[in-house]
C-alpha positions as CSV (number, residue, x, y, z in Angstrom):
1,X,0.0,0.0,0.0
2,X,1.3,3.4,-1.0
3,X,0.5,6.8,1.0
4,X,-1.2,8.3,-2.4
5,X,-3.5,5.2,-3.0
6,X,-4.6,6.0,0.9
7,X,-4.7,9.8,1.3
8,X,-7.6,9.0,-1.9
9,X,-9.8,6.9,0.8
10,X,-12.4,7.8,2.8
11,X,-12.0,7.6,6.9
12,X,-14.6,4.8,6.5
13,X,-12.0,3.1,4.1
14,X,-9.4,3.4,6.1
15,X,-10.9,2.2,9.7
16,X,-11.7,-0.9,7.5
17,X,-8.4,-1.2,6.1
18,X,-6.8,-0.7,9.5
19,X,-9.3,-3.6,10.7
20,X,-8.3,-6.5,7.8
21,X,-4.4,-5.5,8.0
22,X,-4.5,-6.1,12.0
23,X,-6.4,-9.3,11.4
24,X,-3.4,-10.2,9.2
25,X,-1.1,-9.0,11.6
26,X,-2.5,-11.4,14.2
27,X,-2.8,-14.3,11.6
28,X,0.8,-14.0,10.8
29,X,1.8,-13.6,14.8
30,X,0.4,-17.5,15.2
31,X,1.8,-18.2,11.8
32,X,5.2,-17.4,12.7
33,X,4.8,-18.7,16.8
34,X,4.2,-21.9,15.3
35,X,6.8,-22.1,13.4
36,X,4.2,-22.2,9.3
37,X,5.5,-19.2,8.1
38,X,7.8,-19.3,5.4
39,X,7.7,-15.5,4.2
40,X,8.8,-13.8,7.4
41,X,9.1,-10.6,5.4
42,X,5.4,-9.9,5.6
43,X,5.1,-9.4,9.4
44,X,7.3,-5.9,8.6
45,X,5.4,-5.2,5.8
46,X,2.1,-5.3,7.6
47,X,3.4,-3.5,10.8
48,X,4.3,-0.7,8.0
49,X,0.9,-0.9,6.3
50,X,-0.8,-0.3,9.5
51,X,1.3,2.3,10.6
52,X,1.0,4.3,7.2
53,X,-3.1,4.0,7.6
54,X,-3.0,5.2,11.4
55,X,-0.8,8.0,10.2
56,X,-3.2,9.1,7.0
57,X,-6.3,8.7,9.9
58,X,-4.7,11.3,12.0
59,X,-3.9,13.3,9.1
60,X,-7.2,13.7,7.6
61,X,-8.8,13.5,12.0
62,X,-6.3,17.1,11.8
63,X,-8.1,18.5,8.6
């Protein structure tokens, strides 16, 4: 996810993509605690995503 695809969302959007990328977050917390993930990579990548959306949120919450 890039900032300019999120900055084009609505709040509504965003609170829902916040909501599937922590679901992934926690999905790939068991994955890799059990020892199934392969692509470790994608924990950092989703930590990033939701940081970016949380950071768009209070951007447009300042507007």
């Amino acid at each position: 996810m890039k900032s300019n695809e999120l900055r084009d969302k609505t709040s509504e959007e965003l609170e829902a993509a916040l909501i599937e990328e922590l679901k992934q977050q926690f999905n790939l917390r068991m994955q890799l605690s059990t020892g199934q993930l392969n692509e470790s990579h994608k924990v950092k990548q989703t930590r990033r995503n939701i940081a970016r959306i949380k950071t768009v949120l209070n951007q447009k919450a300042g507007e």
